[in-house]
N, C-alpha and C positions, 0 to 999 in steps of 0.2 A: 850591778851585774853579778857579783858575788851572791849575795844576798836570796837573787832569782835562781841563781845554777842550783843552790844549796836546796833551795825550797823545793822546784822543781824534780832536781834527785830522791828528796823525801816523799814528793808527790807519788813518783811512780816505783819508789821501792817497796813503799806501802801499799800501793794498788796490789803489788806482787803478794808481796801478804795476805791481805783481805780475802783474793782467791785461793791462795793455797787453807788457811784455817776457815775459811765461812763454807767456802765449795767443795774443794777438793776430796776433805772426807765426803761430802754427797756424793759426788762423781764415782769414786772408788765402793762407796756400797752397792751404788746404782748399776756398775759393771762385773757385779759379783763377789766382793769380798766381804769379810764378815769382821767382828768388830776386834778380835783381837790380832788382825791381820792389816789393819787400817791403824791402828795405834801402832804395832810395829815397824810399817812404812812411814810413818808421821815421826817416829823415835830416831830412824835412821839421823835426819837432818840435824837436829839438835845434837847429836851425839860425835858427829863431824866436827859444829862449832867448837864443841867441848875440847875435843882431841887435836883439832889443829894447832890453837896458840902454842903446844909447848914445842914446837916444830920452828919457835922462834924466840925460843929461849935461849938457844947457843948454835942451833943449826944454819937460819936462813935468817935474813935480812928483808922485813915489809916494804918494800918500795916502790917505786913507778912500775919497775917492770912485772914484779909477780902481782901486784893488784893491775895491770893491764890484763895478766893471761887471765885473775880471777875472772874478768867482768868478759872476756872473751866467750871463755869457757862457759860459764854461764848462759850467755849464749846458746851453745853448741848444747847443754843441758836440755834447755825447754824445747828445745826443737827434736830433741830425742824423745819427749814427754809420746810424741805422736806414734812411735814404733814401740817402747815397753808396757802403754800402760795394762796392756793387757795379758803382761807376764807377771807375776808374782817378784822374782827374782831380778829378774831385767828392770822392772821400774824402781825395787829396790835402790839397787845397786846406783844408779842415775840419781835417783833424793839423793843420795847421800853426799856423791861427787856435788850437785847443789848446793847443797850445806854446807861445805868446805869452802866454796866459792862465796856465797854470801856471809860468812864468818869474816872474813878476807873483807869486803869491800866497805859495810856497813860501821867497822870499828875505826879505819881506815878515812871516812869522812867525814867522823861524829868529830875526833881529834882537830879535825879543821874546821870545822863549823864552831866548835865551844873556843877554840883559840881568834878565830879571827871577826866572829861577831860576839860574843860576849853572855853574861847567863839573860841580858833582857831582849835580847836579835834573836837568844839562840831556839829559846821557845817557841818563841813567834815564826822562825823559820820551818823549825820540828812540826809546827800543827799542820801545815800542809800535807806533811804525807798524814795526818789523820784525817785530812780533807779527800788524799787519795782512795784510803780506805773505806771509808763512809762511800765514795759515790759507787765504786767499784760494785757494790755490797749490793746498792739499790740499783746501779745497772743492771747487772747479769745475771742478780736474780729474775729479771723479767727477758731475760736472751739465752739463759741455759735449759735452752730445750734439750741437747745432748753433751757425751761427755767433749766431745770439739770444739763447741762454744767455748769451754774453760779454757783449754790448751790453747787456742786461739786469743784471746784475752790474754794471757798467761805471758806467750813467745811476744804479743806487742808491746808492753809495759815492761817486760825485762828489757827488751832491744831500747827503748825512750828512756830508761835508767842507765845504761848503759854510755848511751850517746850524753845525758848532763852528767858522768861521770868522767868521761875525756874532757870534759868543757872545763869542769874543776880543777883539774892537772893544771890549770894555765896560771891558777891560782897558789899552786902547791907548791912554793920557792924557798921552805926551810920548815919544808916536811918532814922532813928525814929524820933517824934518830940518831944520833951521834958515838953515843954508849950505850948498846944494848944489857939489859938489866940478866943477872946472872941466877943461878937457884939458891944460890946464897944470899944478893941483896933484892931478890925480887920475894919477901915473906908472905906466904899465905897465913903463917901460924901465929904472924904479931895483931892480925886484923880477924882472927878466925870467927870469932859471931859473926861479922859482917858477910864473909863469904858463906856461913852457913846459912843465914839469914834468905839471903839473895837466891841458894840454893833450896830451900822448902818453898819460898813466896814461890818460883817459880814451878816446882812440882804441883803445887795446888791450882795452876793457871791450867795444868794437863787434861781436866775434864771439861773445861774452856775453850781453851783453843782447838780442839780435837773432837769435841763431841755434843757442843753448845746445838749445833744444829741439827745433829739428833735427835738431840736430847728435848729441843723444843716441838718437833714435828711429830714426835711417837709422841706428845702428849696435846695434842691436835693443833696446834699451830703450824699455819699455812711457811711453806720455804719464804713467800713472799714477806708473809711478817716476822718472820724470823728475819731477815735482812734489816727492818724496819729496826728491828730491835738493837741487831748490829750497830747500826747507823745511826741510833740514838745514843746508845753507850759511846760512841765515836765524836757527837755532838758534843755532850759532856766533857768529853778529853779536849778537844778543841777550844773549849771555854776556859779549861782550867790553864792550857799550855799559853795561852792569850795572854789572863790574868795574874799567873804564878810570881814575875818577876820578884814581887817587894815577899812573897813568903818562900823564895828562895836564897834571899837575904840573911832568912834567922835559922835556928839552929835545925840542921838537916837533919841528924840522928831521930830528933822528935817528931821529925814533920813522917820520917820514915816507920816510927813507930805509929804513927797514928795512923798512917797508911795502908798499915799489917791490920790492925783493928776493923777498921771500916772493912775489908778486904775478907776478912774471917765472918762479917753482918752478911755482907753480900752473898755470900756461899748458902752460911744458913738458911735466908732468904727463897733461893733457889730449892734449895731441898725440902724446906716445909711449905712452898707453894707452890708444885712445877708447873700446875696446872692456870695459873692467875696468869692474867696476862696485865694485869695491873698491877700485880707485886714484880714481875719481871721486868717493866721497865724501871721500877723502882732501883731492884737491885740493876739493871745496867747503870744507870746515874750513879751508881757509883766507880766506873770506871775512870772516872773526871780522878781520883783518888788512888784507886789499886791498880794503875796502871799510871796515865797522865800525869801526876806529883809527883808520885814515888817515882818514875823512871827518872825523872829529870833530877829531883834529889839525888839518888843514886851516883849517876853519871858523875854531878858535879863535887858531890862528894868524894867521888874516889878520885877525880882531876887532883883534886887536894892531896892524897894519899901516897902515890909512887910517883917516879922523878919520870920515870917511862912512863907517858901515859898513853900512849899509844898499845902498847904491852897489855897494859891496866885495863884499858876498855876490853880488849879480845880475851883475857880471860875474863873479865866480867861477861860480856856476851858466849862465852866458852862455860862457864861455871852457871849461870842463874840460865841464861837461856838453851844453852847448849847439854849440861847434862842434866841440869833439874827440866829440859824441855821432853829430855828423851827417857827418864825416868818418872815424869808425869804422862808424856804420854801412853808409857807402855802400862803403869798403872791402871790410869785411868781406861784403856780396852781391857785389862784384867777387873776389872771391879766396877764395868761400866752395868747401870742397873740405877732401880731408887735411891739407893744411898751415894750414888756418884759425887754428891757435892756435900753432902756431910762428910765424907773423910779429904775431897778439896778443904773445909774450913779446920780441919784438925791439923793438915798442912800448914797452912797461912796462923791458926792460930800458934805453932812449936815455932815457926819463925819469929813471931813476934816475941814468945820465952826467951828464945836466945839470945836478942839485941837488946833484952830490957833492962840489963845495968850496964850497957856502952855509952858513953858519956856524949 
């Protein structure tokens, strides 16, 4: 039962995803806006994750009851998507309260999922919501006829994440954290490559996540295969989170360096063929890597690292997705053009510099 709740929640957290990064920027140019205004909006959310952990560093307590109002409010978020999106300000303002909330719930279940199934359950659990992602991708691109198909899609998979989120709680009997970690023994400065690290991989993800499907359709590829592509890079992921257990056994710092590498091919890739639709899926396969390995390395590495791990996740999801999500995004609408992913790989490539004599 465990097991299913877990999978389940990842299924349609990820669904949520897959619409907000493969869609949403479409929805948002499709109703008018332009691209350094769609990178701004997309900036707010990451910048949320970022800013909220330190809100629980001596002030508040993560627990049943503010991850209940997280996943409530959230809620009350997508269902507002219907009334701002077509303010500037007002839809703003709404991402952002979102991001706050999913900073809150995602770090929140990861903790319990790595504790109570283990690193060879926990992959295998995790692939689901890349199962979510992938279908979401090939659904609605064939049902986004306009921008309400999204929001619609959108408000049911938050509300189905939502509902195997309560289911969880029945499981969560020494969740809690007992001594919360203080700005004294919680060091960002004794791991600092690592969080710079985590911090650039993710700024290079900014022309990715935010602009992938623009970026493929101004260079005539149909939305519908652009999904395809999605969905392929998502296969990948899937194979590798399947496969990973025995090479997350050996040493993580390496697996993570080699992650950075591949990561920095992939970009390249991108920018000297945009046009190939055969080099593109090339470089998606390697998602299975710059995203699929590395996250899971990642994760289980830093389990390793602080005594709060609960703490540890949110700003890790606070730090690499949270401000490198919203300073890759706002970049990449600042610099979005042919070279978009050549200075993506110059990213991913200083990440890999800085972790390369951490042991």
């Amino acid at each position: 039962m465990l097991f299913f709740s877990i999978s389940a929640f990842y299924f349609f957290y990820f669904a949520a995803v897959g619409i907000y990064v493969i869609f949403l920027p479409k929805v948002l140019q499709d109703v008018g806006y332009d691209a350094l205004e769609i990178g701004f909006i997309l900036a707010l959310a990451p910048l949320m994750r970022f800013a909220t952990p330190f809100l629980f560093l001596k002030h508040i307590n993560l627990n049943q009851t503010i991850f209940k109002i997280a996943l409530f409010t959230s809620i009350f978020c997508a269902i507002l998507f219907y009334f701002t999106l077509n303010n500037f300000y007002a839809f703003m303002f709404n991402n952002a309260i979102l991001g706050a909330c999913l900073s809150l719930i995602l770090p929140y279940l990861e903790i319990l999922a790595i504790k109570d199934l283990g690193k060879d359950k926990y992959g295998k659990s995790r692939l689901f919501g890349s199962i979510g992602f992938m279908l979401i991708s090939l659904i609605l691109a064939k049902f986004l006829t306009q921008p309400k198909v999204a929001l619609d899609f959108y408000l049911f998979v938050i509300s189905m994440m939502v509902i195997f989120s309560l289911v969880l709680l029945r499981f969560d009997v020494s969740h809690e954290t007992q001594n919360q970690d203080t700005y004294e023994n919680f060091s960002f400065s004794k791991h600092w490559t690592f969080w710079v690290c985590l911090f650039l991989m993710q700024i290079s993800f900014g022309g990715f996540y935010n602009f992938f499907t623009i970026y493929e359709t101004a260079h005539g590829i149909s939305l519908e295969m652009t999904s395809y592509l999605w969905s392929f890079g998502v296969i990948c992921e899937i194979l590798m989170l399947y496969f990973q257990g025995p090479l997350l056994k050996r040493n993580l710092i390496k697996i993570i360096k080699f992650c950075l590498l591949i990561t920095t091919f992939r970009w390249l890739l991108l920018y000297l063929y945009p046009d190939s639709l055969m080099i593109t899926f090339l470089s998606q396969s390697f998602h299975a890597f710059s995203f699929g390995l590395f996250h899971s390395a990642v994760i289980i590495y830093l389990y390793s690292l602080y005594e709060n791990k609960k703490l540890a996740q949110q700003f890790m999801y606070g730090v690499a997705y949270g401000l490198g999500g919203f300073l890759g995004a706002l970049i990449a609408g600042w610099l979005y053009g042919a070279n978009l992913f050549l200075y993506s790989a110059i990213f991913s490539a200083l990440a890999f510099l800085v972790i390369i004599n951490r042991k």
